[in-house]
MOPAC internal coordinates of N, CA, C and O (Angstrom, degrees):
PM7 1SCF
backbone

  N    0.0000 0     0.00 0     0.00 0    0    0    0
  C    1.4417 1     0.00 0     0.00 0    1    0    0
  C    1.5242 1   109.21 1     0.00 0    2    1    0
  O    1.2310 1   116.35 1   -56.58 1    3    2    1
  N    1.2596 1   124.54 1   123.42 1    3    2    1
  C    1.5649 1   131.78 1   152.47 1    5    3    2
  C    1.0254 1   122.61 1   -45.65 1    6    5    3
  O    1.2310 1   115.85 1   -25.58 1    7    6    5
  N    1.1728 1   125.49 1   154.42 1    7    6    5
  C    1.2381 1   136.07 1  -176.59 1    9    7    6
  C    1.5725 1   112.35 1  -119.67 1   10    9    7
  O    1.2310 1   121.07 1   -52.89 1   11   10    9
  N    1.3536 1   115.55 1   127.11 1   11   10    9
  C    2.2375 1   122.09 1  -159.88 1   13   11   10
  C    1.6401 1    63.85 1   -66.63 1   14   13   11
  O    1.2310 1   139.93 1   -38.49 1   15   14   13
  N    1.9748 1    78.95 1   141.51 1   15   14   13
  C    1.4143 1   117.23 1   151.99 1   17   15   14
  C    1.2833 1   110.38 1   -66.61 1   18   17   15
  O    1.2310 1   112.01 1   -27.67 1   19   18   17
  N    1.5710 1   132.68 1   152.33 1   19   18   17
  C    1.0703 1   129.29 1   167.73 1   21   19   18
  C    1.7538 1   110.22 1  -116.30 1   22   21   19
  O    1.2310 1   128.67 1   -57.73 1   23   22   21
  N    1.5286 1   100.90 1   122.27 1   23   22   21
  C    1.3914 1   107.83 1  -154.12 1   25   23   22
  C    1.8911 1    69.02 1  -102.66 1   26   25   23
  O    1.2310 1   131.48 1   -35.14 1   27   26   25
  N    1.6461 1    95.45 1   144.86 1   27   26   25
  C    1.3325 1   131.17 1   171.71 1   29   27   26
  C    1.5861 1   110.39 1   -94.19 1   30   29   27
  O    1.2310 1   135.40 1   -27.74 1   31   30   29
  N    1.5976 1    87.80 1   152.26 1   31   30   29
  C    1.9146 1    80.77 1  -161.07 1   33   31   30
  C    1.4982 1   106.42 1   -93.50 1   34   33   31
  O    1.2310 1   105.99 1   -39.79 1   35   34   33
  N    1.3489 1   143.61 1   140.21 1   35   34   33
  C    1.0035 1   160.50 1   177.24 1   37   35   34
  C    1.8060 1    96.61 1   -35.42 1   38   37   35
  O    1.2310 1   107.85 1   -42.42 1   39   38   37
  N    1.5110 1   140.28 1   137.58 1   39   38   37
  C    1.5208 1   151.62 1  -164.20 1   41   39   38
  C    1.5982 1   103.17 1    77.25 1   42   41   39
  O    1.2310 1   124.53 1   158.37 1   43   42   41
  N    1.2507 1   108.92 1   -21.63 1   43   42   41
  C    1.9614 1    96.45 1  -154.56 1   45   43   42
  C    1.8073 1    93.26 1   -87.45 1   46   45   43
  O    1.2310 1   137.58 1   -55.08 1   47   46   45
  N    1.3093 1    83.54 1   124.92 1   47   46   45
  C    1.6409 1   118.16 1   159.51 1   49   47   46
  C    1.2980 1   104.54 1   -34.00 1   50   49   47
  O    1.2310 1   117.10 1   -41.11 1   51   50   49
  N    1.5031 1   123.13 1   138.89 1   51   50   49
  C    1.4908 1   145.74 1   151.12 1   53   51   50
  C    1.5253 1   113.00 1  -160.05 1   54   53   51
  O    1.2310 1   126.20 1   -41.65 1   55   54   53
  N    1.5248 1   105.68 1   138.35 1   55   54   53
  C    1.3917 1   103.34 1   157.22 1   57   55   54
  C    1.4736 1   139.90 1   -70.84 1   58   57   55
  O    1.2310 1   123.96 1   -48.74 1   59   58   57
  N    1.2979 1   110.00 1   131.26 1   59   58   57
  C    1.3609 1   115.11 1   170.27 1   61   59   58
  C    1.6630 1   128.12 1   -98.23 1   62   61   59
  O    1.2310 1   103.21 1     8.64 1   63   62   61
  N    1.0691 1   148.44 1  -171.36 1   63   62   61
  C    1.3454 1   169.28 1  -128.90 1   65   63   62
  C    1.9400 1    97.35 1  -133.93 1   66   65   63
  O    1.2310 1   116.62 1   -90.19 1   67   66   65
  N    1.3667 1   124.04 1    89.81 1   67   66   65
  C    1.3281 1   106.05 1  -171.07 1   69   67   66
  C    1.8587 1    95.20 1  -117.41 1   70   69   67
  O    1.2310 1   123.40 1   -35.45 1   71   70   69
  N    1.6046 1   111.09 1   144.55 1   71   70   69
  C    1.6650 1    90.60 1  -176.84 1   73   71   70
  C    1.3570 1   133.69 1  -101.53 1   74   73   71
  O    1.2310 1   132.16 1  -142.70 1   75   74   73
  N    1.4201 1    94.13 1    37.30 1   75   74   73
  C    1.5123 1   117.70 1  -160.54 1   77   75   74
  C    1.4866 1    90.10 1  -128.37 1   78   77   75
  O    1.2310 1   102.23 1   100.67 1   79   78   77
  N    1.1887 1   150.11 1   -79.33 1   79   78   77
  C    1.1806 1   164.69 1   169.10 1   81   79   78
  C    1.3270 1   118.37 1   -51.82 1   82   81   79
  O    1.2310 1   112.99 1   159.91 1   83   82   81
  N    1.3382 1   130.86 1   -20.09 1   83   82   81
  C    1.3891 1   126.67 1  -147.18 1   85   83   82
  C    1.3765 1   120.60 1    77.90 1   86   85   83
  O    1.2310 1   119.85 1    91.40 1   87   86   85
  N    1.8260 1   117.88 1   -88.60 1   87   86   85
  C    0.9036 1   128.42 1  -173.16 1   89   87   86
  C    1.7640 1   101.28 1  -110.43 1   90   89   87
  O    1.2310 1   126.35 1    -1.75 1   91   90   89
  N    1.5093 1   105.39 1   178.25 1   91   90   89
  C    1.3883 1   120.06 1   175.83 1   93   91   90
  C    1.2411 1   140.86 1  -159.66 1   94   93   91
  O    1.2310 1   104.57 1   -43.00 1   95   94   93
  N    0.7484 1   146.11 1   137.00 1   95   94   93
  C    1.9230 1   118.15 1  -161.93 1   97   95   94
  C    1.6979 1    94.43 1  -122.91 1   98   97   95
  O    1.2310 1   132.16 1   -43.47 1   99   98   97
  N    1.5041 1    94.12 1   136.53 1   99   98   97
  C    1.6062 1   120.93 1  -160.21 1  101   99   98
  C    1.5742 1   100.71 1  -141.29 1  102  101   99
  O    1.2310 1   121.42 1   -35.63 1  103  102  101
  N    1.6704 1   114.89 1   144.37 1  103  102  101
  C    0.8383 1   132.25 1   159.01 1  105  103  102
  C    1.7308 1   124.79 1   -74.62 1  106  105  103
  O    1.2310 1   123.96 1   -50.21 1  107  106  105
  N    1.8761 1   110.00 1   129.79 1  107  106  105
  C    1.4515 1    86.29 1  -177.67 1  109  107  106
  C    1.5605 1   100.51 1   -94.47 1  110  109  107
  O    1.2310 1   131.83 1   -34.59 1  111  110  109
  N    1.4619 1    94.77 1   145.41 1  111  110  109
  C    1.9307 1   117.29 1   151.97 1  113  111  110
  C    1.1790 1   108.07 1   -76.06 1  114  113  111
  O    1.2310 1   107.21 1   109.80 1  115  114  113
  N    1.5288 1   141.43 1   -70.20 1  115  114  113
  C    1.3282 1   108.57 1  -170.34 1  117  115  114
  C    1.7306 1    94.12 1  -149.54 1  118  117  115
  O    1.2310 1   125.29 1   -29.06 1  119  118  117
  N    1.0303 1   107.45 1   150.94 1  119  118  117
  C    1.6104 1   124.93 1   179.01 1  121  119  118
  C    1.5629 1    96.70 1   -89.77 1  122  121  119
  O    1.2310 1   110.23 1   -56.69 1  123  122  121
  N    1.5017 1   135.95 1   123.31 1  123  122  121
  C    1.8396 1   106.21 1   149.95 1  125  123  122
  C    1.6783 1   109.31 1  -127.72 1  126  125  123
  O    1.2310 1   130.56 1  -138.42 1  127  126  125
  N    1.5926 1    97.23 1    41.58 1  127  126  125
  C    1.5810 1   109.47 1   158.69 1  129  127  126
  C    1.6482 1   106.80 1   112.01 1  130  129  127
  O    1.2310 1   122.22 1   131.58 1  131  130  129
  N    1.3422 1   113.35 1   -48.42 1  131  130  129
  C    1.4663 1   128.95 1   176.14 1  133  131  130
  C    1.4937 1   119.35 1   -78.41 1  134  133  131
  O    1.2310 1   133.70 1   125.96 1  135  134  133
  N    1.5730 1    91.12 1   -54.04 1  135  134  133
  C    1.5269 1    92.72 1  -179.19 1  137  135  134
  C    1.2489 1   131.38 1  -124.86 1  138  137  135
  O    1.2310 1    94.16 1    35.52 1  139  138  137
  N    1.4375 1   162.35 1  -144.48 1  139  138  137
  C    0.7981 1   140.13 1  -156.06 1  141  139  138
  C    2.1372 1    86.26 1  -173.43 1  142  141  139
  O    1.2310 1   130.11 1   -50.68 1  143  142  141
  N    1.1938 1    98.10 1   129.32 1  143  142  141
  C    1.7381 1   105.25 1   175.03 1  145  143  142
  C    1.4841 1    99.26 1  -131.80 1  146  145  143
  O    1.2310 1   136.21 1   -72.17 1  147  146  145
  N    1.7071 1    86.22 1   107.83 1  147  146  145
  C    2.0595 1   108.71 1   174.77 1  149  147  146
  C    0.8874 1    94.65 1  -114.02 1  150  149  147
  O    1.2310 1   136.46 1   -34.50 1  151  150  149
  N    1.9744 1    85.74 1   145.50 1  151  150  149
  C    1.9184 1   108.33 1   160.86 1  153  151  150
  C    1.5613 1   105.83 1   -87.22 1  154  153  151
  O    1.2310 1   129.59 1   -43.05 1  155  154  153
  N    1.3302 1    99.13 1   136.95 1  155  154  153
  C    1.5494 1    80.78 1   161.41 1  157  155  154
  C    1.4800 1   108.33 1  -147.82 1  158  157  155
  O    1.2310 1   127.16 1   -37.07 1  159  158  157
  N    1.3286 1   103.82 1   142.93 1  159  158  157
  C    1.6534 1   133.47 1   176.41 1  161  159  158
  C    1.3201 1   104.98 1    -3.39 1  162  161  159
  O    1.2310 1   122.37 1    97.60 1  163  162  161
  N    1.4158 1   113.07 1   -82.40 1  163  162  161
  C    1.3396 1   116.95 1  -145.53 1  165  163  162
  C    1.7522 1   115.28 1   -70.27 1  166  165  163
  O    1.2310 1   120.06 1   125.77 1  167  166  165
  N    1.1656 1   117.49 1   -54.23 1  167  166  165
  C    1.2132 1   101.63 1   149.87 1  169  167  166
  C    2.0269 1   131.24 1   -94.47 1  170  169  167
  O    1.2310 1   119.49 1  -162.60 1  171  170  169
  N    0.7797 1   118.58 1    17.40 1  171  170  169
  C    1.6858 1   125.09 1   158.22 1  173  171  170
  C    1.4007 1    96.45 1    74.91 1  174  173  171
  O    1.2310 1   115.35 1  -170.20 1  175  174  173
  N    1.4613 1   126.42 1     9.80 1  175  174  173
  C    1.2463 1   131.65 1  -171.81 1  177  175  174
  C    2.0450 1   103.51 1   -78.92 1  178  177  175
  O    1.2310 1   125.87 1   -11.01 1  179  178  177
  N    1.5269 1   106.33 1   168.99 1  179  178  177
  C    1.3617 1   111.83 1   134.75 1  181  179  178
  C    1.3009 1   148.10 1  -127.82 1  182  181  179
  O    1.2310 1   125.51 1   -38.45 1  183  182  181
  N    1.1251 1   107.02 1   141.55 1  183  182  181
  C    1.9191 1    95.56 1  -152.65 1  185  183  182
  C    1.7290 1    96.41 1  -122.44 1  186  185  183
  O    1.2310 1   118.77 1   -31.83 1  187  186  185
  N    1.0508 1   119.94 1   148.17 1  187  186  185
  C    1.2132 1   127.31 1   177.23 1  189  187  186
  C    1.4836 1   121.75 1  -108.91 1  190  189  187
  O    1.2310 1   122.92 1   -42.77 1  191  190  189
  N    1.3743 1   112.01 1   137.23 1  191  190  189
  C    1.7412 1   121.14 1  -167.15 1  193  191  190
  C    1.1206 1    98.36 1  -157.07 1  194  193  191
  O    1.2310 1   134.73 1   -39.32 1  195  194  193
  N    1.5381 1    89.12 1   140.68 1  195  194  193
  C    1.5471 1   118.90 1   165.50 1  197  195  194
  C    1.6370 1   110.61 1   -28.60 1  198  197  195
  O    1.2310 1   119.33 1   -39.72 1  199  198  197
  N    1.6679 1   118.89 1   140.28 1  199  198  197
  C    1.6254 1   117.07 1   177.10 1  201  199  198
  C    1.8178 1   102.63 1   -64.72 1  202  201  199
  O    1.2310 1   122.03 1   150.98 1  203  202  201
  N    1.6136 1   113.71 1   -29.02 1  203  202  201
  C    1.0987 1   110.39 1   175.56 1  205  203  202
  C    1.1613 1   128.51 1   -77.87 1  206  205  203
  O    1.2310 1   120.73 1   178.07 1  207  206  205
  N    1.2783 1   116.21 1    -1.93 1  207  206  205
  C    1.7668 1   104.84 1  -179.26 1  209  207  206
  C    1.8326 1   102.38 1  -107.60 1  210  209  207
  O    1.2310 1   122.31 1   166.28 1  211  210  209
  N    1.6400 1   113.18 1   -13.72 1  211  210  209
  C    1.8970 1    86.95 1   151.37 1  213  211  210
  C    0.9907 1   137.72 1   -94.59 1  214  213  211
  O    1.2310 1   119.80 1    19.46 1  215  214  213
  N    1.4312 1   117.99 1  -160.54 1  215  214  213
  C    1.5104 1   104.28 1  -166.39 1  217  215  214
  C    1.6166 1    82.36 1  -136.05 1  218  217  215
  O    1.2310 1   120.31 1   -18.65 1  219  218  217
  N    1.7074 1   117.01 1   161.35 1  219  218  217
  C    1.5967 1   118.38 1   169.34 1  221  219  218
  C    1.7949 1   106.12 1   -61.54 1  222  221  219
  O    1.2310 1   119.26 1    -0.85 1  223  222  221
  N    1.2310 1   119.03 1   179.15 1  223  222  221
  C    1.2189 1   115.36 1   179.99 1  225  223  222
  C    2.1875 1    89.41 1  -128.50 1  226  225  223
  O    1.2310 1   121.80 1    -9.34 1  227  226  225
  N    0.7451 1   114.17 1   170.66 1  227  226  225
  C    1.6586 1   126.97 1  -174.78 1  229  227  226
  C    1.6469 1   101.04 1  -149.63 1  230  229  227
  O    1.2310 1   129.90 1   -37.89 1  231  230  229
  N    1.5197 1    98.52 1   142.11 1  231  230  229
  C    1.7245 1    97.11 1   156.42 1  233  231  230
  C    0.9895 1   141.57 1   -50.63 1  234  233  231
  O    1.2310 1   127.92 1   168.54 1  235  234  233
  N    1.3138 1   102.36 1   -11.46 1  235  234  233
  C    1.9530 1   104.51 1  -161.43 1  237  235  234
  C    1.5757 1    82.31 1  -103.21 1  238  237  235
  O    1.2310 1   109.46 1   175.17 1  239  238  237
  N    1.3549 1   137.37 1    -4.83 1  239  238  237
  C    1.2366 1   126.33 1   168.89 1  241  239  238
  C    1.5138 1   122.19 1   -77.80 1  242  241  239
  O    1.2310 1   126.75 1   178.09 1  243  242  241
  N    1.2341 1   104.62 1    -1.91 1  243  242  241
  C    1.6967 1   128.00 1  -170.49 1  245  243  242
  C    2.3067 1   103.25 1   -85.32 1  246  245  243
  O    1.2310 1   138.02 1   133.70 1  247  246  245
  N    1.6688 1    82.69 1   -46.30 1  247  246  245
  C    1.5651 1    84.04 1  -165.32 1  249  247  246
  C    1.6103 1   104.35 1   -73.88 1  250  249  247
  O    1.2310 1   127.09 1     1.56 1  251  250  249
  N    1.7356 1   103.96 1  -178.44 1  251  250  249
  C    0.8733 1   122.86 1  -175.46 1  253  251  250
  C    1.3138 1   117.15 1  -120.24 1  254  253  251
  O    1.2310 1   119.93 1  -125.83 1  255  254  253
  N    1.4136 1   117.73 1    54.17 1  255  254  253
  C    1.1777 1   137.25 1  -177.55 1  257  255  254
  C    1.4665 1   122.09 1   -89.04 1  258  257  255
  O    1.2310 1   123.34 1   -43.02 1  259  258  257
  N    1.6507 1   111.21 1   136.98 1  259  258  257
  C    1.3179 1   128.95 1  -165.27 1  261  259  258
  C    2.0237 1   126.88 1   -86.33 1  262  261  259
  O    1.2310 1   138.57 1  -158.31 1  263  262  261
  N    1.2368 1    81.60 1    21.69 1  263  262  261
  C    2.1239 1   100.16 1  -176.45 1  265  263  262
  C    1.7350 1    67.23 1  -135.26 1  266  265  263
  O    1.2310 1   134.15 1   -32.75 1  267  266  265
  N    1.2064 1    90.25 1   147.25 1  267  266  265
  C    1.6609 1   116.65 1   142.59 1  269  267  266
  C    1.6454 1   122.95 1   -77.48 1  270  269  267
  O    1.2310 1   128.85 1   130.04 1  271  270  269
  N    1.3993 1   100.56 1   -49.96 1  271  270  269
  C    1.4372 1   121.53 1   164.91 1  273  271  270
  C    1.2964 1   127.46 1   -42.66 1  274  273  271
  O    1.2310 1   124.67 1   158.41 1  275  274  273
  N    1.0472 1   108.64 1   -21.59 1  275  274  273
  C    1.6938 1   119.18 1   163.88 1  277  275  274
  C    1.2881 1   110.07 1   -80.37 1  278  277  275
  O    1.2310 1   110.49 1   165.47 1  279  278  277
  N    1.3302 1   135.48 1   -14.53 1  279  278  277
  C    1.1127 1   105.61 1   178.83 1  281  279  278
  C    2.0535 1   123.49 1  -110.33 1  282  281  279
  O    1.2310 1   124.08 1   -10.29 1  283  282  281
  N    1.0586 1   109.77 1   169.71 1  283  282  281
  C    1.6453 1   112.59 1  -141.27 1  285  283  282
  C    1.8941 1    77.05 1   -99.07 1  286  285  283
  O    1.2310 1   123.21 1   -21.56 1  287  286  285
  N    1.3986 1   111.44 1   158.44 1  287  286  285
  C    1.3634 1   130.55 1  -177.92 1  289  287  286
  C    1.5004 1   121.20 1    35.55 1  290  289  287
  O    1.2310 1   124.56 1  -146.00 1  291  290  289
  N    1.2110 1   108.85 1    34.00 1  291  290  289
  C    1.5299 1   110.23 1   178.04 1  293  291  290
  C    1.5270 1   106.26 1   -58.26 1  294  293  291
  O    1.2310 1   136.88 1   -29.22 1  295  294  293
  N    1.6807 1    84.92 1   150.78 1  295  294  293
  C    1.5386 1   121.71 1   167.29 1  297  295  294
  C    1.3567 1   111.28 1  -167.62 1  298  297  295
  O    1.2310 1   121.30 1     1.07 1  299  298  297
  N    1.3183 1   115.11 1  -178.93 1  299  298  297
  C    1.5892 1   139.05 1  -152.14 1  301  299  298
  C    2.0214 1    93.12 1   -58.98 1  302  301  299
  O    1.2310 1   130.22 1   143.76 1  303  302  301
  N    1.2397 1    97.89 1   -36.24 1  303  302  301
  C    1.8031 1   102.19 1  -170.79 1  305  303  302
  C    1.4391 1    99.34 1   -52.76 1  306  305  303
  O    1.2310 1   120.84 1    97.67 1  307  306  305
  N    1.0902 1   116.01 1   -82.33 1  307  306  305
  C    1.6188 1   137.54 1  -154.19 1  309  307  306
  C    1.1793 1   103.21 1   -63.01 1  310  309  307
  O    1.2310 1   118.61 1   144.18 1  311  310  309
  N    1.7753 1   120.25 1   -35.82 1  311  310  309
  C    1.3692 1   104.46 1  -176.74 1  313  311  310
  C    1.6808 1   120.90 1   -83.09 1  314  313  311
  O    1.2310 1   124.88 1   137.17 1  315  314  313
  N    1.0320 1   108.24 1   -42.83 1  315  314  313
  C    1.6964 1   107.11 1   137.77 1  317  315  314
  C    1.7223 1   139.37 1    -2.63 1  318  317  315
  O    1.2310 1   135.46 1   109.92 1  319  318  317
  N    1.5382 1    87.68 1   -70.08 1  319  318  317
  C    1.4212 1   123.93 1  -172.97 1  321  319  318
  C    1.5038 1    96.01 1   -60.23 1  322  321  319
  O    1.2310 1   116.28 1   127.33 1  323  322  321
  N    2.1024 1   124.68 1   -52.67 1  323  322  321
  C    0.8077 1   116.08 1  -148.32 1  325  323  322
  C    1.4931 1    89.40 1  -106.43 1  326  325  323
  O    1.2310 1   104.53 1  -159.00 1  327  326  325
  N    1.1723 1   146.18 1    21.00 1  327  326  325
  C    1.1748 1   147.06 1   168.38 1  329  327  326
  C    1.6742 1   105.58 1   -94.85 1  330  329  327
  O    1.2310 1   115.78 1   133.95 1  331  330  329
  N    1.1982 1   125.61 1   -46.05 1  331  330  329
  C    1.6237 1   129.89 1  -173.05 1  333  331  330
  C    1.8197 1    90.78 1   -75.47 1  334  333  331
  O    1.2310 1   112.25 1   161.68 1  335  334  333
  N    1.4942 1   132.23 1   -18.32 1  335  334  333
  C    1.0739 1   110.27 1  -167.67 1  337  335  334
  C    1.6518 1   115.57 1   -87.88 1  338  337  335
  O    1.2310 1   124.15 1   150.91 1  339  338  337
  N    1.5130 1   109.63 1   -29.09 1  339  338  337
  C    0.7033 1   154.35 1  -125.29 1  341  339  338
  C    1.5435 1    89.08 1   -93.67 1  342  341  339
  O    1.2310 1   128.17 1   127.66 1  343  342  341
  N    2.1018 1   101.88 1   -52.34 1  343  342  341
  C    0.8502 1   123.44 1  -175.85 1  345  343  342
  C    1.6799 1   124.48 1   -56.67 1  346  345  343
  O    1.2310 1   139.52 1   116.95 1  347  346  345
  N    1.5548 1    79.76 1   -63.05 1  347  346  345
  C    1.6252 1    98.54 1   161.94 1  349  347  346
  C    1.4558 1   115.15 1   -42.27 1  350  349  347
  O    1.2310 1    84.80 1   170.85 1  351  350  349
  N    1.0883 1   171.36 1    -9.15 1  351  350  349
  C    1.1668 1   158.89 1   -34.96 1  353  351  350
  C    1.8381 1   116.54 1   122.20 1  354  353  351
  O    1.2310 1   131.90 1   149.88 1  355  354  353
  N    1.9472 1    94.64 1   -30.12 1  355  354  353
  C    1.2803 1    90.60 1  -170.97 1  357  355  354
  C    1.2497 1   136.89 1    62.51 1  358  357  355
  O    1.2310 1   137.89 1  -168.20 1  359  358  357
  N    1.4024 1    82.93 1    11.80 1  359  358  357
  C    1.9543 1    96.57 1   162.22 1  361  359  358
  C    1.5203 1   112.34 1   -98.37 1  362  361  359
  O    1.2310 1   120.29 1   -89.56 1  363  362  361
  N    1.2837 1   117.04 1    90.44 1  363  362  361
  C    1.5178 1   116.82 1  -164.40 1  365  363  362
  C    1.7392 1   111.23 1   -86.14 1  366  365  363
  O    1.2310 1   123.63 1   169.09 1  367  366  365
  N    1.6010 1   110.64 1   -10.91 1  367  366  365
  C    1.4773 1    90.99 1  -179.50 1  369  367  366
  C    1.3610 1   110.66 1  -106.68 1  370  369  367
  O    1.2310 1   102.17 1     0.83 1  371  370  369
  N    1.4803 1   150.21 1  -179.17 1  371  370  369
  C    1.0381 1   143.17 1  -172.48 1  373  371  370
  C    1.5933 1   105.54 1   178.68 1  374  373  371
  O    1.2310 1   128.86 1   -54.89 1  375  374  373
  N    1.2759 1   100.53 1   125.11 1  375  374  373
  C    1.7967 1   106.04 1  -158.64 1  377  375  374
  C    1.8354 1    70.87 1   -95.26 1  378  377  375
  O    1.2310 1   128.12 1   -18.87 1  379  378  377
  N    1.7809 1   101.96 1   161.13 1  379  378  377
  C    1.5251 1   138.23 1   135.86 1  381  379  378
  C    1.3801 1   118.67 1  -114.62 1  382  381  379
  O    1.2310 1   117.07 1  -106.22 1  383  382  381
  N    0.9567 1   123.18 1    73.78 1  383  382  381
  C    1.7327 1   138.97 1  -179.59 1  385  383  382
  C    1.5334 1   108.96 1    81.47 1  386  385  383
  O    1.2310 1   120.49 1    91.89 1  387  386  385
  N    1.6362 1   116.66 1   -88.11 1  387  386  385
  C    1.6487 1   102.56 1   177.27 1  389  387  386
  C    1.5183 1   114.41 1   -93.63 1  390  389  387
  O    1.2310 1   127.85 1   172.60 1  391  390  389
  N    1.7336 1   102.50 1    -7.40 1  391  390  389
  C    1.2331 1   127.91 1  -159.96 1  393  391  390
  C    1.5633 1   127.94 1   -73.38 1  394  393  391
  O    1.2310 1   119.76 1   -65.36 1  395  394  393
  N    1.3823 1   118.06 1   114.64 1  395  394  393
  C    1.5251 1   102.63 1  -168.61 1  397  395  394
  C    1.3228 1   113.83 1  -110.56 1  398  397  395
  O    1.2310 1   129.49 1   -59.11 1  399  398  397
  N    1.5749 1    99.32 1   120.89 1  399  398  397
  C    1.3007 1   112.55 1   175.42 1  401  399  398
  C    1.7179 1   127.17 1   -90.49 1  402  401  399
  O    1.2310 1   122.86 1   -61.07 1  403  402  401
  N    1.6894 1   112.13 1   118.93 1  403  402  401
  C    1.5472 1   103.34 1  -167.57 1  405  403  402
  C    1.5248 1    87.85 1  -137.60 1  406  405  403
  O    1.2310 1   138.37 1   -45.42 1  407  406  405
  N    1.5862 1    82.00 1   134.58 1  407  406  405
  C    1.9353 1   109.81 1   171.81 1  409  407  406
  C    1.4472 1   111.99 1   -89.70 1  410  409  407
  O    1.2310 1   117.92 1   -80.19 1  411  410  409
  N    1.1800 1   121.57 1    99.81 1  411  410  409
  C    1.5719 1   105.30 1   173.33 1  413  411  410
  C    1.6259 1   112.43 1   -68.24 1  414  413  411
  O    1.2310 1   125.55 1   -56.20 1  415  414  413
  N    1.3681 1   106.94 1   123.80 1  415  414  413
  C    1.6058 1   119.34 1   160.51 1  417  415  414
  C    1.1151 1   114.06 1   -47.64 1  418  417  415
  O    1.2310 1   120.10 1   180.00 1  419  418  417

């Protein structure tokens, strides 16, 4: 037995595959089961990708929080995301539970 696709709703945030950044967080235009059609920011374009190559996006991927561990559905995107922000910011250390993470400037 298959298992229903779960079609994502047209505005909701997911990361995509960007080749400048790595990752990126994009709005979807339209789900039609396979693939997935995001806007995304930087160039205002829409580009279409596999449902498997994004990832969901979460709120706690939004903040600028100092545990990694705090945040809910991690993966390679967000932690990324929140390390370059983090950076920018001049917040160079960044724990993962006991773990200390430091960017040299």
């Amino acid at each position: 037995m298959m298992a229903a696709k779960k079609h994502r709703r047209e505005g909701e945030k997911v990361w995509c595959p960007d080749p400048r950044n790595v990752w990126q967080l994009g709005s979807i235009v339209e789900d039609d089961g396979e693939s997935l059609f995001v806007l995304t920011p930087d160039d205002n374009e829409e580009h279409k990708f596999a449902v498997t190559q994004t990832h969901p996006f979460d709120v706690s991927h939004a903040q600028l929080l100092p545990n990694v561990s705090d945040m809910d559905n991690l993966h390679e995107a967000p932690l990324l995301d929140l390390l370059r922000r983090r950076y920018e910011q001049d917040l160079i250390y960044t724990f993962t539970g006991d773990i200390l993470i430091s960017i040299n400037p």
